[in-house]
C-alpha positions as a Markdown table, in Angstrom:
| # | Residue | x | y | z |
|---|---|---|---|---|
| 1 | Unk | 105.8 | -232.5 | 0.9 |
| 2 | Unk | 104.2 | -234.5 | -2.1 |
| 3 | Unk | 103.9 | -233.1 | -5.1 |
| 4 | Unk | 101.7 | -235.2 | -7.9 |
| 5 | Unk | 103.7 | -236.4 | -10.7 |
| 6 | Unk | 102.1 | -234.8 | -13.3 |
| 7 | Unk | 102.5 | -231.5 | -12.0 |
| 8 | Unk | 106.2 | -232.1 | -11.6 |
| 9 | Unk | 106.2 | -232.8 | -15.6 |
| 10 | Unk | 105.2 | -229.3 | -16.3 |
| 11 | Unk | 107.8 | -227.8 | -15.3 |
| 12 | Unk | 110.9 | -227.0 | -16.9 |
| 13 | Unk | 114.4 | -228.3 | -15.5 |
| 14 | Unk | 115.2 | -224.9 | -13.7 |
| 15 | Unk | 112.2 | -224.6 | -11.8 |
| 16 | Unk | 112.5 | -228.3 | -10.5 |
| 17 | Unk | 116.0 | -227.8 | -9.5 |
| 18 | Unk | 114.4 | -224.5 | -7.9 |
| 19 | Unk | 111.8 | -226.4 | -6.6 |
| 20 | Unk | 114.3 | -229.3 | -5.1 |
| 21 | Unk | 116.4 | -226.6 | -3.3 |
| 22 | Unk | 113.4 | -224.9 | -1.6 |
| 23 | Unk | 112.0 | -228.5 | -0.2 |
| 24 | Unk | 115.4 | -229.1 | 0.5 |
| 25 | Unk | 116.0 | -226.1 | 2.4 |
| 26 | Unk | 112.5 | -226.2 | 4.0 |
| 27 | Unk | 113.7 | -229.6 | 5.4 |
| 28 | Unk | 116.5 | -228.5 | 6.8 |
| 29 | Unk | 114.6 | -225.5 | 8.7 |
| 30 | Unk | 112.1 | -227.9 | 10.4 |
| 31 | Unk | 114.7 | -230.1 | 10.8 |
| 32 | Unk | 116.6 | -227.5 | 12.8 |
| 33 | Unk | 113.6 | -225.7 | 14.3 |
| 34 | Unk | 112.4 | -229.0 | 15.8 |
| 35 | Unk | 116.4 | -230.0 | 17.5 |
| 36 | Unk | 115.6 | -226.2 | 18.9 |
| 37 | Unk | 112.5 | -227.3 | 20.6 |
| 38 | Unk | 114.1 | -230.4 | 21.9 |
| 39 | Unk | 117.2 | -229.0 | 23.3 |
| 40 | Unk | 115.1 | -225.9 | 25.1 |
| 41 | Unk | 112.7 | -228.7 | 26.2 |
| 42 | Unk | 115.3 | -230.8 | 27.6 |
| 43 | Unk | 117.4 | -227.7 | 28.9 |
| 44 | Unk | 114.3 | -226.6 | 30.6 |
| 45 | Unk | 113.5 | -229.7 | 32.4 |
| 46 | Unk | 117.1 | -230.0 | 33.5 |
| 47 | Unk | 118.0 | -226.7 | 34.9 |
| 48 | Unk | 114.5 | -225.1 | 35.9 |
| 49 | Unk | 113.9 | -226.9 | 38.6 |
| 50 | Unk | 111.5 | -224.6 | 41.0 |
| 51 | Unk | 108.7 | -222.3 | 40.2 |
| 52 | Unk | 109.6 | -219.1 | 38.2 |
| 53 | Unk | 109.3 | -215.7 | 40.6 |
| 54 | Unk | 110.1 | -213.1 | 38.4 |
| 55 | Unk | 110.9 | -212.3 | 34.9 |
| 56 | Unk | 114.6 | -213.9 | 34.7 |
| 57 | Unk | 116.1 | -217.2 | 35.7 |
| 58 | Unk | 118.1 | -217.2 | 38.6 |
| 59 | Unk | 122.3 | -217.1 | 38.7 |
| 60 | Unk | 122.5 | -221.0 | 39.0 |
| 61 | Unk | 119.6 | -221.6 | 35.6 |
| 62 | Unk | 120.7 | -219.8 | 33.4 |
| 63 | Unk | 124.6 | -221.2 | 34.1 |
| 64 | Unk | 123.0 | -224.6 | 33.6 |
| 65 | Unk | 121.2 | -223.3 | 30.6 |
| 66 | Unk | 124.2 | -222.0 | 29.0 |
| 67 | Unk | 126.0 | -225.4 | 29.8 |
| 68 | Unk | 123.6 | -227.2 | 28.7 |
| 69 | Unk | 123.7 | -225.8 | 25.3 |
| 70 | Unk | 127.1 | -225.6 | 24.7 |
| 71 | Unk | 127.6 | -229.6 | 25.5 |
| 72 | Unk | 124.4 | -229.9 | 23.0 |
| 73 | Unk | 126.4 | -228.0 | 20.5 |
| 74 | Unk | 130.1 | -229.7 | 21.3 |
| 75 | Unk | 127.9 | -233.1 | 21.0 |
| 76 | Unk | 126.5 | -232.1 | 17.8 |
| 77 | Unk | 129.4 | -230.3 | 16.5 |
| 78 | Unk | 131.9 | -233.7 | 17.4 |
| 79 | Unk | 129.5 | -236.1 | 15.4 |
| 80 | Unk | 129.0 | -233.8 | 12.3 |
| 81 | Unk | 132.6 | -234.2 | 12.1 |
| 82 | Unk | 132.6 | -238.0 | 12.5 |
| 83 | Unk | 129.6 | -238.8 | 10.1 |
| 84 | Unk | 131.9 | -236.5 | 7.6 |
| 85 | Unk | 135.2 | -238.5 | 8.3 |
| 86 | Unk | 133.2 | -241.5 | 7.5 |
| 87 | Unk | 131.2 | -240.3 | 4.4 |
| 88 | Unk | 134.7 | -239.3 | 3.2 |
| 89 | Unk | 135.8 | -242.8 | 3.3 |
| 90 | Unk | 138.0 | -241.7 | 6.9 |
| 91 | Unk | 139.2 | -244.0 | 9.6 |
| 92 | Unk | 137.4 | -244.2 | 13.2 |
């Protein structure tokens, strides 16, 4: 989001800061909406493998599905930590 310098310069301190925060957290929600669409895409592919019939997956998808994003979310989970260890001046 690009916001013209000039219009930046009238405003006052707290509504910048204001103003940072909401990008900021505007960011962060695409940024997570979009690793949502990826892991469903990628989910999908992997576990829904023949033609739908009815209105739920089968037993065997939605096991696969559930697997599928719990090792997303272990993955994710395990290198949040690591990237913290690291920022933090930790050891591998």
């Amino acid at each position: 989001m690009d916001i013209p310098q000039a219009d930046l310069d009238l405003l006052n301190e707290k509504d910048k800061n204001e103003l940072r925060g909401f990008i900021s957290n505007e960011t962060q929600r695409q940024r997570v909406q979009g690793q949502t669409h990826a892991l469903t895409d990628s989910c999908w592919k992997k576990c829904v493998t023949s033609p739908i019939k009815t209105n739920q997956l089968d037993k065997s998808e939605a096991t696969c599905m559930s697997d599928c994003v719990e090792r997303f979310l272990d993955v994710n989970l395990t290198i949040m930590a690591h990237v913290q260890k690291i920022t933090r001046g930790g050891s591998k």
